[in-house]
C-alpha positions as CSV (number, residue, x, y, z in Angstrom):
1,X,122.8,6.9,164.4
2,X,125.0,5.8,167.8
3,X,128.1,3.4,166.8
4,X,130.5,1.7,169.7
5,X,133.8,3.6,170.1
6,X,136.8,2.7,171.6
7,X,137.4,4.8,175.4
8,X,139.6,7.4,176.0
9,X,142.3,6.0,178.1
10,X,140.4,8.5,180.9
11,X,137.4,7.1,180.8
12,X,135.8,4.7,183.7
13,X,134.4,2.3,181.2
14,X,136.0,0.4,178.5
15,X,133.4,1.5,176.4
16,X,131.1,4.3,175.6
17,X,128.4,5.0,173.2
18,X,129.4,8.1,171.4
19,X,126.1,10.1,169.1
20,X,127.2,10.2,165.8
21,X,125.0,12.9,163.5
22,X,123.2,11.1,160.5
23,X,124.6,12.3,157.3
24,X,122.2,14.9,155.2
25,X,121.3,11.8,152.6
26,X,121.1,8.0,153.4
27,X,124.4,6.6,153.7
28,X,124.4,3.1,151.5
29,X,125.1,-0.1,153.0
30,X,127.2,-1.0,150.3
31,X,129.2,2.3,150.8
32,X,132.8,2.1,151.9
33,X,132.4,4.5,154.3
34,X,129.4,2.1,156.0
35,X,131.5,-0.6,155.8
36,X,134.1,1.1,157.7
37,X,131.8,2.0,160.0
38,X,130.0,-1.6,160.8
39,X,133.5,-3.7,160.8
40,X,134.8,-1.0,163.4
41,X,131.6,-1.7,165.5
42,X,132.0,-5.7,164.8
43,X,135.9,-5.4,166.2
44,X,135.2,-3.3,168.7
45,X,132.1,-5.8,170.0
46,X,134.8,-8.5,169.7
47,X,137.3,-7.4,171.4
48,X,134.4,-6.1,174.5
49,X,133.5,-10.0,174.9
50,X,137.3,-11.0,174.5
51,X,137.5,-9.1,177.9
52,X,134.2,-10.0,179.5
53,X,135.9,-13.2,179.1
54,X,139.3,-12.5,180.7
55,X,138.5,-11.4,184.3
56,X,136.0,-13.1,187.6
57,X,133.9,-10.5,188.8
58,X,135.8,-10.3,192.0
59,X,138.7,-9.2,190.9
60,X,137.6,-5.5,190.2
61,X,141.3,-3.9,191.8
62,X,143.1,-6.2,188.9
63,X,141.3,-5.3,186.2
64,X,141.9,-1.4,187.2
65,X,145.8,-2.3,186.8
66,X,145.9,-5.2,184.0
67,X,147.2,-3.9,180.6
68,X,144.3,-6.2,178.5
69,X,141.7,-3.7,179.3
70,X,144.2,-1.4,177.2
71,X,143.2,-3.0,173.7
72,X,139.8,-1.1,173.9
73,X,141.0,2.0,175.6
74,X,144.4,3.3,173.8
75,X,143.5,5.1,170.0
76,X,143.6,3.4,167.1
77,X,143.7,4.3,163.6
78,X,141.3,2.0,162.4
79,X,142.9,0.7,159.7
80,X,146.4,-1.2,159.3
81,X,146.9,-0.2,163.0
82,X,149.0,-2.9,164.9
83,X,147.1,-2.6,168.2
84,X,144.2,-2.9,165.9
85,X,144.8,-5.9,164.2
86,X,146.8,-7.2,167.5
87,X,143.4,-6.9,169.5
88,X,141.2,-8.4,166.7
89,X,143.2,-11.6,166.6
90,X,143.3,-12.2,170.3
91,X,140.0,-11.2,170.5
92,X,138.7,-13.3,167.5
93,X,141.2,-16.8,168.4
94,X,139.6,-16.5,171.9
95,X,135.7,-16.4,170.7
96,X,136.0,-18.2,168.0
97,X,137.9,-21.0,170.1
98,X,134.9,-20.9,172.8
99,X,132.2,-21.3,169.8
100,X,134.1,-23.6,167.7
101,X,133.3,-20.9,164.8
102,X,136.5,-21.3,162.7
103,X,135.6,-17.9,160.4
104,X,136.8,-16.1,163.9
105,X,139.9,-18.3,164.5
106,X,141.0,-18.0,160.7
107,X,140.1,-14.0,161.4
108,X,142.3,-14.3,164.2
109,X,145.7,-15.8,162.6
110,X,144.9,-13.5,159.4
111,X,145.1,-10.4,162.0
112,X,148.0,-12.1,163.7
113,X,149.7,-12.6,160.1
114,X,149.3,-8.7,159.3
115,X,150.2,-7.3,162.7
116,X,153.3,-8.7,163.1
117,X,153.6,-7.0,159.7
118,X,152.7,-3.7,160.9
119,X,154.6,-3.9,164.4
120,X,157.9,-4.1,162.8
121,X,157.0,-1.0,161.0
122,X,155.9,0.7,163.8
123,X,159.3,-0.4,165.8
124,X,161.2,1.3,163.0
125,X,159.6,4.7,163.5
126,X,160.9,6.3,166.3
127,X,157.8,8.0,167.3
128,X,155.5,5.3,167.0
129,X,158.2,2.5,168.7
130,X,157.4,5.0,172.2
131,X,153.6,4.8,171.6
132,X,151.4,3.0,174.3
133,X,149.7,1.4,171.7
134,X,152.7,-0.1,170.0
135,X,154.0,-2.2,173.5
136,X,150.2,-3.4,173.7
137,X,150.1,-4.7,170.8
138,X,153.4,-6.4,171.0
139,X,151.9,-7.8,174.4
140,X,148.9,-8.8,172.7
141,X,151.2,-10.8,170.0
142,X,152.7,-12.5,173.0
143,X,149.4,-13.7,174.4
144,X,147.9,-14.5,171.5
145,X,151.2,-16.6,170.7
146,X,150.5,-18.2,174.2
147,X,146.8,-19.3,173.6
148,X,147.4,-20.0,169.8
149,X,150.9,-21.6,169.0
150,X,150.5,-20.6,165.4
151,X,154.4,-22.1,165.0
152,X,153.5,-25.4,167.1
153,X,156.9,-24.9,169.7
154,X,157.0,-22.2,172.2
155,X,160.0,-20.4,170.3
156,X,157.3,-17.6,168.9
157,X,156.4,-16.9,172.7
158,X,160.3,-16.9,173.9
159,X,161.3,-14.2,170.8
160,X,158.3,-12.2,171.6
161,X,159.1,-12.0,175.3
162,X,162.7,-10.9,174.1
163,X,161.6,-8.4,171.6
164,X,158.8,-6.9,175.0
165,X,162.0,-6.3,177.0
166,X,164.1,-5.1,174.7
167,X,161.4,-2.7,174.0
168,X,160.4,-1.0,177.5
169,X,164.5,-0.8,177.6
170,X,164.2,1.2,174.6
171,X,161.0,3.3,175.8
172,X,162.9,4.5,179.2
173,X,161.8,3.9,182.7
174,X,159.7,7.4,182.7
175,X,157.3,5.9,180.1
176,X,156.3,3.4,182.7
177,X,155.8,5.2,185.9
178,X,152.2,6.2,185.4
179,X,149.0,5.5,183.3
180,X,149.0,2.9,180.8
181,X,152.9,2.6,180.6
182,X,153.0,1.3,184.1
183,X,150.2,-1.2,183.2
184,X,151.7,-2.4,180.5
185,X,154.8,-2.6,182.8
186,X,153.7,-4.5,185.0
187,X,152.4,-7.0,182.7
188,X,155.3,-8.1,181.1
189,X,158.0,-7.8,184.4
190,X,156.8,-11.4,185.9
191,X,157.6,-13.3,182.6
192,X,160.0,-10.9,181.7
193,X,161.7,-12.4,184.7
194,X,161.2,-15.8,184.3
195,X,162.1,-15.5,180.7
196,X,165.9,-13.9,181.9
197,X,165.7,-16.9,184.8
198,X,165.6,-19.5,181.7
199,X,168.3,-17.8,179.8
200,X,170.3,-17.8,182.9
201,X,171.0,-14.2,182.6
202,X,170.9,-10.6,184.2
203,X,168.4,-8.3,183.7
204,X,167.6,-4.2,183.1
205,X,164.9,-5.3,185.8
206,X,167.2,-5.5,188.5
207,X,168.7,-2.2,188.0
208,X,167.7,0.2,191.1
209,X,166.4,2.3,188.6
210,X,164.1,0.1,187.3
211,X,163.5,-1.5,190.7
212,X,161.8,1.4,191.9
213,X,161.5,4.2,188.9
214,X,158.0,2.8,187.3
215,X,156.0,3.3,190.8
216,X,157.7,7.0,191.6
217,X,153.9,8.1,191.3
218,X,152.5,5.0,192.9
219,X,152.5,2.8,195.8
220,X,154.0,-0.8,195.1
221,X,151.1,-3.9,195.7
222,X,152.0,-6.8,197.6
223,X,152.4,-8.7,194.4
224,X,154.7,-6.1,193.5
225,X,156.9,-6.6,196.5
226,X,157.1,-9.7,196.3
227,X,158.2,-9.7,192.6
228,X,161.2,-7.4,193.7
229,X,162.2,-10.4,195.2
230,X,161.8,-12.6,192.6
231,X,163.5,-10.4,190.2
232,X,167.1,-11.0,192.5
233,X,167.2,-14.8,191.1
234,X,168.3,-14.1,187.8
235,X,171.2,-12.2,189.1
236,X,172.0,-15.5,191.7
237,X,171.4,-18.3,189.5
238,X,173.7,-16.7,186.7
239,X,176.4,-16.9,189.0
240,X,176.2,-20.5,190.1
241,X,177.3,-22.3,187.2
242,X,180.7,-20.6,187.9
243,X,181.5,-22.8,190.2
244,X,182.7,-25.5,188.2
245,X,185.1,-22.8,186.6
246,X,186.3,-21.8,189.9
247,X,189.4,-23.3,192.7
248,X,188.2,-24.6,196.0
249,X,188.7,-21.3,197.8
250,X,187.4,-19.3,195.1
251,X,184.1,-21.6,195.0
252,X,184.0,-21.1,198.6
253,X,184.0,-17.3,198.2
254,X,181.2,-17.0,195.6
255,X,179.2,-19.4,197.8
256,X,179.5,-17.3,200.7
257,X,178.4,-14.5,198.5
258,X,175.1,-16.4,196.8
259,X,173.9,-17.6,200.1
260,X,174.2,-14.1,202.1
261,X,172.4,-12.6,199.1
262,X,169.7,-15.7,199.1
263,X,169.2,-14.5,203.0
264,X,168.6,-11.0,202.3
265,X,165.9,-12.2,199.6
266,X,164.5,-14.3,202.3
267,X,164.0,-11.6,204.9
268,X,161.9,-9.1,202.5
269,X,159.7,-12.3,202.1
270,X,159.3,-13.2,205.6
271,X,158.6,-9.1,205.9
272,X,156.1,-9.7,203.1
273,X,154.4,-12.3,204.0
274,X,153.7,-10.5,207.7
275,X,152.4,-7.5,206.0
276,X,150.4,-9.1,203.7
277,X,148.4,-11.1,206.9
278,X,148.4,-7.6,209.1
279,X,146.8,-6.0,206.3
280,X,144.0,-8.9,206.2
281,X,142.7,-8.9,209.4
282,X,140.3,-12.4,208.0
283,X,141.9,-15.8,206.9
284,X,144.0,-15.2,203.6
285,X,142.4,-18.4,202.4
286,X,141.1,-21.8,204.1
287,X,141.0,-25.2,203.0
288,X,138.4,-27.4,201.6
289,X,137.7,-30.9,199.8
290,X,139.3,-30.5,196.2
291,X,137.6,-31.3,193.4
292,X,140.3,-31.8,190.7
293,X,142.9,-34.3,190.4
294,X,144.8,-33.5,187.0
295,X,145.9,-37.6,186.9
296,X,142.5,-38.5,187.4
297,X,143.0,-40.3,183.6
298,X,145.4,-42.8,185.3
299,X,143.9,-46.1,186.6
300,X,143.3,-46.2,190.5
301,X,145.4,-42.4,191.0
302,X,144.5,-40.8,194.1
303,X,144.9,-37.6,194.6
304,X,148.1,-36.5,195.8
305,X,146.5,-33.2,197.4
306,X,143.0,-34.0,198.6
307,X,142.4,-30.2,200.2
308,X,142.9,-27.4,198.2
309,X,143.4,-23.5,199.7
310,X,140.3,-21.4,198.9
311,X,141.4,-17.7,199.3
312,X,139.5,-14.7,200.2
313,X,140.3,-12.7,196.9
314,X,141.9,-13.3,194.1
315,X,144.7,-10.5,194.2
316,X,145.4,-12.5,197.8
317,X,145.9,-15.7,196.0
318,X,148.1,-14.4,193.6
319,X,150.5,-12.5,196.3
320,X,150.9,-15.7,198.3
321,X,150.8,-18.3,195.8
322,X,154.0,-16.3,194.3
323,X,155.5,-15.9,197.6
324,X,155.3,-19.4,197.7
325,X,156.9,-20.7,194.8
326,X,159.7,-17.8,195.6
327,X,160.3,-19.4,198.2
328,X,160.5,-22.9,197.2
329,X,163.1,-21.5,194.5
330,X,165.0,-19.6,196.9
331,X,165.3,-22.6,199.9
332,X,165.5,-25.1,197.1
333,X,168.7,-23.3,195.6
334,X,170.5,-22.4,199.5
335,X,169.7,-26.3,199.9
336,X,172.3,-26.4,196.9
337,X,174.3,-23.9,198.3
338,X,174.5,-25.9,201.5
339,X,175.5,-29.6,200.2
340,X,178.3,-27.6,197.9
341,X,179.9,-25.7,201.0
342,X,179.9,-29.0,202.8
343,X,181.9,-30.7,200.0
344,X,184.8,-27.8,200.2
345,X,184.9,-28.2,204.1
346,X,185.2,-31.4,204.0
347,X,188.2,-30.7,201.5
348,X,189.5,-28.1,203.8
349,X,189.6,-31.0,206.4
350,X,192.0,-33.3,204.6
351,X,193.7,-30.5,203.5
352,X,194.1,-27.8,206.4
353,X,197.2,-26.4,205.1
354,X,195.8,-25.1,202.1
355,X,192.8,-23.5,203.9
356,X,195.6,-21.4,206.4
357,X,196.2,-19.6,203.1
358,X,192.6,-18.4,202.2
359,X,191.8,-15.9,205.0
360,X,188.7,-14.7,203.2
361,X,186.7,-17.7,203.8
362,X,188.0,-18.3,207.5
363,X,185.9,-17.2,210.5
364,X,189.1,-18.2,212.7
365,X,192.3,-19.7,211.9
366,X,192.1,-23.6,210.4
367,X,188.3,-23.3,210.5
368,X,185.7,-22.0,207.4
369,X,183.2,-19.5,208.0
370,X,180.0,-21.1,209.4
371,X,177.0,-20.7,207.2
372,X,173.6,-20.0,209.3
373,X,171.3,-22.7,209.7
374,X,168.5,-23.0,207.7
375,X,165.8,-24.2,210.4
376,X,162.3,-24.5,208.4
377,X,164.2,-23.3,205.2
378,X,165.1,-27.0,204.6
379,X,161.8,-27.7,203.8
380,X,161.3,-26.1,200.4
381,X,158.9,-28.6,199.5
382,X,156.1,-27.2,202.1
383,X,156.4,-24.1,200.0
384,X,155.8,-26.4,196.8
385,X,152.9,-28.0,197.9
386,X,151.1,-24.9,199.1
387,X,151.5,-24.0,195.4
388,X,150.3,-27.5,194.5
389,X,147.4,-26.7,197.0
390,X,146.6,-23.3,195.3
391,X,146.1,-23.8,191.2
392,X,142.7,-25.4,192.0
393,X,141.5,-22.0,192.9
394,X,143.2,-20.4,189.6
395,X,141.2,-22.9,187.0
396,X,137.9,-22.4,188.2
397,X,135.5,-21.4,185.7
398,X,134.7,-18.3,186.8
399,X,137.8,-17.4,187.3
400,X,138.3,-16.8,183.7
401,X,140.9,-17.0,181.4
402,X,143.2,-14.6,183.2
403,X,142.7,-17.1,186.5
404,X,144.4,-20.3,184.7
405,X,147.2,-18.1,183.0
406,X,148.3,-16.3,186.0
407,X,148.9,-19.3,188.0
408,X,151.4,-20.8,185.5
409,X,154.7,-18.5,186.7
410,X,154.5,-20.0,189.8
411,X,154.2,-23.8,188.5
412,X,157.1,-23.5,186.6
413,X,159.2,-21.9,189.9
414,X,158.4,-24.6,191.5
415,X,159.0,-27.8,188.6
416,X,162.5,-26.0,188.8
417,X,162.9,-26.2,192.6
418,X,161.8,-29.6,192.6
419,X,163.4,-31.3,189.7
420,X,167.3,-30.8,190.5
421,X,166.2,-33.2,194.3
422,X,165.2,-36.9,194.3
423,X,162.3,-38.3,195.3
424,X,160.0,-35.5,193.8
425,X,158.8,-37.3,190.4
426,X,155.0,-37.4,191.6
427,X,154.9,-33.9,192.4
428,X,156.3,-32.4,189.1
429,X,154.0,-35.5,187.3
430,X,151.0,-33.7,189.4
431,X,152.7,-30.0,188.6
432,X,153.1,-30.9,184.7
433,X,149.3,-32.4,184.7
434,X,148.2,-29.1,185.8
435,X,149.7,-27.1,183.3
436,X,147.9,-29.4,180.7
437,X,144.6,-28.7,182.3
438,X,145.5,-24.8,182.0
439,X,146.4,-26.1,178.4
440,X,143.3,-27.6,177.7
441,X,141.8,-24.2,179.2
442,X,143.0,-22.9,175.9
443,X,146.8,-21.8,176.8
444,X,148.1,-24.4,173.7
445,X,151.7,-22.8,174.0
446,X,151.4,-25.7,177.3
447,X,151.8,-28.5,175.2
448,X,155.2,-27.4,174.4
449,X,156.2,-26.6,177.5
450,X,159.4,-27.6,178.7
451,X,160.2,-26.2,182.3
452,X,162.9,-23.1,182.1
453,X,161.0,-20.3,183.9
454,X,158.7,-19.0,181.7
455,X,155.3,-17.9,181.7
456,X,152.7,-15.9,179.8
457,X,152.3,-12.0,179.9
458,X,148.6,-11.1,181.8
């Protein structure tokens, strides 16, 4: 008879038939042996339309990188096997929530209920904790955490994202520089970032070694690029509460310090974002008529973006519509920066004998070092609405499930960029409307959402 197996992390296909000899007698249905046999087949089938589901047919170079394909192609044992039982209940909540057929969904938080069982076994052998299979399945907890919300509060997702970094920390940056390790990489570093950013701490990620040891056998994307940049915030913004700790001059100092950095951040982008348009010799994306207005359920709202930016592929859309929200952070914070520094000259100015005695922050005697103007990098919220403009394209149908999910890193950059400034309530009312469509697209950790940089693993 032929069964379904899972791949070999070699082959091209996430499937393959494989000929299995029929056995010298009948082999029962009742047998335990068939049984084994048919619920391996049933998982496996599962877990092949789980994936069907997650990517749009144009987006064949993400697939090739994204870690979900992983849950069909990594070994399994089959039985009690956390990747197993991990895949099953992602696989199951997400068909079972599309068919309303609540046998799957209870499957699902059964499988969730056991794997988390068997990961923390897994994480306490120190042979399995290094296994391929044991970070995808921890990164299949996460998402299934994210579309689920089995503990109704997005604390489950936060300790999972912990426990993700804490693990490829433990695995060793030469575990991630090639194959599936640097897939799986790469799907937790974005909102293994933004977790850091809402802890307001540092990160392994920042280290040089980690920088640029997971591609020393591959070339960096542009997403990847511009993710370096991104993953310089969390070592900025723990620094500026400090300030309130700090005397004038020594304020002055650490300013000087953020907003130099801030600059260098801003000039990889600017080098990004012209690479990224040489490279595409055709429109990154154009505009048309949009056709979703997440307030629409409010009497007499008009849209507050009535285009919306169609982009020429999907791995384009996700470069720029990060590079974007970056951005909005990045200008949004040197904004801060600015109006600070301006407060301590204007102290220096009433008190210019105290200033004669902090050299440091001087460019000449009596007067403070000038900071360099920020031009078009006042206007952080052009960066914020070009976001605003793109998640249209994300939560098209067939963009799948991976489309809606992968947009919501950037929202949340940019709900933080916006919310610290007046006179920006309607854009993070239209930003936090979004998310609840991408909610209602089955993410259900989005009804607990509470802006602090986070989003889910892809």
């Amino acid at each position: 008879m032929t069964v379904l197996s899972r791949a070999s992390p070699s082959s091209s296909s996430p499937s393959v038939m494989l000929d299995v000899q029929e056995p010298t007698g009948p082999l029962p249905e009742t047998s335990a042996a068939f049984a084994m046999i048919q619920g391996h087949a049933n998982h496996h089938n599962l877990i092949q339309a789980f994936l069907s589901k997650c990517f749009p047919s144009g987006w064949a170079s993400r697939v090739n990188c994204s870690w979900l394909p992983l849950l069909s192609e990594l070994p399994t044992t089959m039985k009690s096997d956390p990747l197993e039982l991990s895949s099953i209940a992602l696989a199951a909540s997400v068909i079972g929530r599309e068919h309303q057929d609540f046998s799957l969904i209870s499957l699902g938080l059964k499988c969730y209920t056991q794997g988390l069982s068997q990961m923390r076994k897994a994480l306490r052998h120190p042979i399995l904790m290094k296994e391929d299979s044991t970070l995808a399945a921890c990164m299949a907890l996460n998402l299934y955490e994210t579309l689920e919300c089995p503990s109704k509060g997005s604390g489950g997702y936060f300790s999972h994202c912990h426990g993700l970094l804490a693990l490829i920390q433990a695995r060793g940056v030469e575990q991630h520089s090639s194959g599936a390790g640097h897939r799986l990489f790469l799907g937790i570093r974005v909102p293994g970032i933004l977790y850091v950013l809402s802890q307001s701490a540092s990160t392994i990620l920042l280290d040089p070694l980690w920088m640029e040891g997971p591609w020393k056998e591959l070339p960096k994307t542009h997403l990847d690029r511009v993710t370096d940049c991104l993953v310089a915030a969390p070592g900025i913004l723990e620094r500026v509460p400090l300030l309130r700790y700090l005397n004038p001059h020594q304020q002055a100092e650490l300013i000087l310090e953020l907003v130099d950095e801030c600059w260098q951040v801003d000039k990889k982008l600017d080098k990004f974002d012209i690479e990224i348009r040489i490279a595409n010799l055709s429109p990154l994306y154009t505009t048309v008529s949009s056709r979703i207005n997440p307030l629409a359920d409010q009497d007499g709202c008009i849209s507050m973006f009535p285009l919306a930016f169609c982009f020429s592929e999907p791995v384009i859309a996700s470069a720029l519509t990060l590079l974007w929200a970056t951005r909005s952070m990045l200008w949004s914070g040197l904004g801060s920066l600015y109006k600070h520094y301006e407060l301590l000259k204007g102290y220096y100015s009433l008190n210019p004998e105290l200033l004669a005695e902090h050299t440091s922050i001087c460019e000449h005697p009596g007067s403070m070092i000038c900071l360099p103007v920020l031009e078009h990098r006042e206007d952080y919220v052009s960066m914020a609405h070009n976001v605003c403009q793109s998640i249209e394209y994300f939560l098209q149908d067939e963009m799948g499930m991976i489309g809606a999910l992968s947009v919501t890193p950037a929202i949340g950059l940019v709900i933080d960029a916006l919310k610290n400034w007046p006179n920006h309530s309607e854009e993070i009312q239209w930003l936090h409307a979004s998310l609840g469509l991408i909610g209602s697209k089955g993410a259900r950790v989005l009804d607990y959402y509470k802006p602090q940089n986070s989003a889910p693993n892809i």
